[in-house]
Kinemage of the C-alpha trace (Angstrom):
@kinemage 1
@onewidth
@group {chain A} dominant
@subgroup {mainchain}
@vectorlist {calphas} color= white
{ca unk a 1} P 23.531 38.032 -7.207
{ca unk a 2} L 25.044 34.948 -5.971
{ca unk a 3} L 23.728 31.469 -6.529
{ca unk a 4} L 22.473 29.241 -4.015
{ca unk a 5} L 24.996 26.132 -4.394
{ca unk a 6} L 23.379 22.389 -5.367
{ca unk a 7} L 23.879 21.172 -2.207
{ca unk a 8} L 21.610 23.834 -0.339
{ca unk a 9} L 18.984 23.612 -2.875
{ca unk a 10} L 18.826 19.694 -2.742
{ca unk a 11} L 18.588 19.839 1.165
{ca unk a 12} L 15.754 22.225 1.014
{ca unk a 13} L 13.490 20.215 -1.453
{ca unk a 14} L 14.164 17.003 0.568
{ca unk a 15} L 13.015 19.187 3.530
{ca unk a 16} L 10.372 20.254 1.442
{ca unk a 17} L 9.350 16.516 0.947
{ca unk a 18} L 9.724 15.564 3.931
{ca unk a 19} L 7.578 17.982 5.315
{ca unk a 20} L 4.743 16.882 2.631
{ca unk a 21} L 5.124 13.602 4.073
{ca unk a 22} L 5.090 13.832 7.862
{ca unk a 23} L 1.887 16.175 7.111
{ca unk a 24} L 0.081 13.432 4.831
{ca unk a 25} L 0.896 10.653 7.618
{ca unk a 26} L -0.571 13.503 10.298
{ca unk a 27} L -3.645 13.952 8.471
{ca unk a 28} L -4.041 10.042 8.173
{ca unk a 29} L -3.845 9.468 11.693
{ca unk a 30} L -6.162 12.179 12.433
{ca unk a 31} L -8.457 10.392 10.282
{ca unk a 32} L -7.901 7.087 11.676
{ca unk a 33} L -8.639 8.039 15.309
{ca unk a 34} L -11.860 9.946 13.791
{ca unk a 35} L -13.484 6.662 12.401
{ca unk a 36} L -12.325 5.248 15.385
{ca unk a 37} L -14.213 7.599 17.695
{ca unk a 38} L -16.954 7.137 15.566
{ca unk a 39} L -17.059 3.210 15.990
{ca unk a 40} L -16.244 3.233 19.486
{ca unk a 41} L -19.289 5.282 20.491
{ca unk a 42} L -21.355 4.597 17.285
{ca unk a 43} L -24.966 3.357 20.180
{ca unk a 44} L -24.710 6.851 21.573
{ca unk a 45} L -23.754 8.764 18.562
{ca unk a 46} L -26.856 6.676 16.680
{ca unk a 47} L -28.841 7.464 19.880
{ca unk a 48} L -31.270 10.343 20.524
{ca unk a 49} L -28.463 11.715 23.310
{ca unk a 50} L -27.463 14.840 21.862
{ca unk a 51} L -31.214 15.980 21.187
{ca unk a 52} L -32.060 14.703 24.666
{ca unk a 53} L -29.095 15.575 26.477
{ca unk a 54} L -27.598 18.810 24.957
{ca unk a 55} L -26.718 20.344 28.042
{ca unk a 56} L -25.522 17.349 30.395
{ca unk a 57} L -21.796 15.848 29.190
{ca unk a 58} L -22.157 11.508 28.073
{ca unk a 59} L -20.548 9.129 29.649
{ca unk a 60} L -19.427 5.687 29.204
{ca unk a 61} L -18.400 4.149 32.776
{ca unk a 62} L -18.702 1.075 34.757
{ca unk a 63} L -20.375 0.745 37.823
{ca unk a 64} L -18.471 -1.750 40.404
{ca unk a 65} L -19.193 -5.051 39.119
{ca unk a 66} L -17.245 -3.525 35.484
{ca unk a 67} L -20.549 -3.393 33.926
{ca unk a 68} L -20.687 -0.252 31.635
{ca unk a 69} L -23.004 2.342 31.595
{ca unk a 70} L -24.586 5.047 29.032
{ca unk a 71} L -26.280 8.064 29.979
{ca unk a 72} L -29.147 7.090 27.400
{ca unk a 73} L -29.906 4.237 29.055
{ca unk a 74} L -31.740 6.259 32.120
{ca unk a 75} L -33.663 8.147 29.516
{ca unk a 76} L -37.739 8.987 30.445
{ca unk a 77} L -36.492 8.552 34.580
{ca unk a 78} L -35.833 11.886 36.561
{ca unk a 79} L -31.837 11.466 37.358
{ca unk a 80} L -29.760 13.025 40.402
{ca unk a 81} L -25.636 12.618 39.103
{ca unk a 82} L -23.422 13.186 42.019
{ca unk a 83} L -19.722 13.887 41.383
{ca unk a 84} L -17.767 12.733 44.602
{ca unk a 85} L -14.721 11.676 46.215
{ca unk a 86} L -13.894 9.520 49.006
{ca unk a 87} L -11.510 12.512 50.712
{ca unk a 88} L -14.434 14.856 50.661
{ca unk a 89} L -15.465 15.890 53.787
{ca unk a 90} L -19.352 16.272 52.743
{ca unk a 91} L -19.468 13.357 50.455
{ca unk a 92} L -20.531 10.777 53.107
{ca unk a 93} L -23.656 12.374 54.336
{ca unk a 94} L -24.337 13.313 50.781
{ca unk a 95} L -24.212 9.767 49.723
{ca unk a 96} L -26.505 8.418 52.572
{ca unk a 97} L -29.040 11.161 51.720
{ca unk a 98} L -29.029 10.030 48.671
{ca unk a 99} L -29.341 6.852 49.416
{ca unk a 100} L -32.529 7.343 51.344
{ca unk a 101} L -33.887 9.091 48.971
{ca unk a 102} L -33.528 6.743 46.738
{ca unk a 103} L -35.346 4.034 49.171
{ca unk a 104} L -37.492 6.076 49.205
{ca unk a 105} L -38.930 6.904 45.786
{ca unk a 106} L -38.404 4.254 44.189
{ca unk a 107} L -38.240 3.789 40.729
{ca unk a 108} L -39.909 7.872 40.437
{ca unk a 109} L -36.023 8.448 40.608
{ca unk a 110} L -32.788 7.147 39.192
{ca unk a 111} L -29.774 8.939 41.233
{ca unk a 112} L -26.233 8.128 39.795
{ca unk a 113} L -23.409 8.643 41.843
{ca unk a 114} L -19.661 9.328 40.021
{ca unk a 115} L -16.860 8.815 41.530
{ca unk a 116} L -13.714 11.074 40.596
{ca unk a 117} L -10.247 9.332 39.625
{ca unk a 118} L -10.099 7.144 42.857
{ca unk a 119} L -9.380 3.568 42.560
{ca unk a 120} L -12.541 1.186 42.712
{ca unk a 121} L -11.398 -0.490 46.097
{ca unk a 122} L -11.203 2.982 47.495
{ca unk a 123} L -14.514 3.803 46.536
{ca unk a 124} L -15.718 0.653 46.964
{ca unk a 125} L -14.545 0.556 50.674
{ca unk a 126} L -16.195 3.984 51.453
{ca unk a 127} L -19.169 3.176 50.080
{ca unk a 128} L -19.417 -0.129 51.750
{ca unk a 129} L -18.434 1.141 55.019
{ca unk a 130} L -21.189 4.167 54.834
{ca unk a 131} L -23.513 0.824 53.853
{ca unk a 132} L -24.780 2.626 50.754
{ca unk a 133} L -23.182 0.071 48.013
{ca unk a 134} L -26.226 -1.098 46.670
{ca unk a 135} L -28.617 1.872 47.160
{ca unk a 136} L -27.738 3.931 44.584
{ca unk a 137} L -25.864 3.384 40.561
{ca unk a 138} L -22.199 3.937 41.645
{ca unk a 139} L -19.922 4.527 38.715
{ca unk a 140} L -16.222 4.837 38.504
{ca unk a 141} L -14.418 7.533 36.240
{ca unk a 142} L -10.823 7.171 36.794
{ca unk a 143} L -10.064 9.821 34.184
{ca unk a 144} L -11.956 12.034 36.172
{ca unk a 145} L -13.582 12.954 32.418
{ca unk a 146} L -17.239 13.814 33.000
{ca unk a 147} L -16.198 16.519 36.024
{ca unk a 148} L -13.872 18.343 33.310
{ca unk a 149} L -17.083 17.538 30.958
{ca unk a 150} L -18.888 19.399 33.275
{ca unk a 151} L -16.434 22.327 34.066
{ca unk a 152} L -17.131 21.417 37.846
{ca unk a 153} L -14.621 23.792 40.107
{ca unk a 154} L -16.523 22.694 43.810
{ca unk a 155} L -16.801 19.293 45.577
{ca unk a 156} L -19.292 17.419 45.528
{ca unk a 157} L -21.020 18.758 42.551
{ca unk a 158} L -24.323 17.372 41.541
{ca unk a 159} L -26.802 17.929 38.483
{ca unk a 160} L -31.135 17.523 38.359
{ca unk a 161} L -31.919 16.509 35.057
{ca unk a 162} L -35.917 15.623 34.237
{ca unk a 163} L -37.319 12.934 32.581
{ca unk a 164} L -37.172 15.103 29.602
{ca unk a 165} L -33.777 14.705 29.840
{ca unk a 166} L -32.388 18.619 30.487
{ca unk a 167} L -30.430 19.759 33.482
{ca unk a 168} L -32.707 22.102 35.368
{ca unk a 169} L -30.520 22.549 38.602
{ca unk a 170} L -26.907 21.895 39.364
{ca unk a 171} L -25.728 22.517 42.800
{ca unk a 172} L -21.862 23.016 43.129
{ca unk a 173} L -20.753 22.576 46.684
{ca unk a 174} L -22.494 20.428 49.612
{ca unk a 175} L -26.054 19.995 50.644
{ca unk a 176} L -28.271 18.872 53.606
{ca unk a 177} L -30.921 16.529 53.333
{ca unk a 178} L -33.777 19.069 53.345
{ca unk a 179} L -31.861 21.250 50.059
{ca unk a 180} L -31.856 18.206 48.131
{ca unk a 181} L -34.768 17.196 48.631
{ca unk a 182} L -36.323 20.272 47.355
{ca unk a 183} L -34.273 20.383 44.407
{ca unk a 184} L -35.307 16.806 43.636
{ca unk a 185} L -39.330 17.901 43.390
{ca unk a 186} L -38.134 20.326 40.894
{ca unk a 187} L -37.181 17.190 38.584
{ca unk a 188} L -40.219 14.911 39.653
């Protein structure tokens, strides 16, 4: 049996090492952005979300003036979340339902409407222009993170979540005033 020469055996163990050491560094960095996540979302994660919302995915987005928002923060109020884009064809009557509906009821509702990826002075402009800016919480989600959250596959896609704070109807698709209307006394 032959043996392996010096120079083959030294390359391997510094291969060897090298390996030990790009997989230390790896598991330090995966540590690193774990206390980071951690500290970056430490008021939700401290929170009562996870027992109160299981089923419904957090966020952290800001609304138009850059103001951030928390899904806690809504918590004991009935909440409509609307996922929408500007380039949907059903999202404007959507949004002015929802709108009035909100006139209407008050504080009895809180409805939250998400916008998906678009930049703010796209949203902005539709929203203005439908003159539904400051009827309803607009957010903006330019990562387009809570729809994947959500697994949504159909524009607009909205969720009914009680004061309790659990999802009891999620619509995927459009509605007319009357259908959401009747989902929303499901909620109340």
């Amino acid at each position: 049996m032959r043996e392996v020469p010096k120079a083959v055996k030294f390359c391997y163990h510094q291969g060897m090492g090298l390996l030990k050491n790009l997989g230390t560094a790896l598991m330090i960095v995966i540590l690193i952005a774990g206390f980071w996540f951690v500290y970056d979302n430490w008021s939700w994660i401290q929170s009562d979300f996870f027992q109160v919302y299981g089923n419904v995915p957090n966020f952290r987005l800001q609304d138009y003036l850059g103001r951030y928002h928390v899904l806690s923060e809504f918590a004991g109020y009935p909440l409509v979340i609307n996922v929408w884009q500007a380039d949907n064809p059903f999202a404007a009557e959507e949004l002015r339902a929802f709108a009035d509906i909100q006139l209407e009821r008050g504080n009895k509702i809180v409805i939250i409407a998400i916008n998906r990826g678009e930049p703010l002075s796209l949203a902005k402009g539709f929203t203005d222009k439908l003159g539904v800016t400051g009827n309803i919480i607009f957010l903006m989600d330019l990562s387009d993170s809570f729809y994947k959250a959500l697994g949504g596959f159909q524009m607009p896609e909205t969720l009914f979540i009680n004061k309790e704070g659990r999802m009891v109807d999620r619509k995927h698709g459009p509605m007319k005033m009357p259908e959401i209307k009747q989902r929303i006394e499901r909620i109340l």
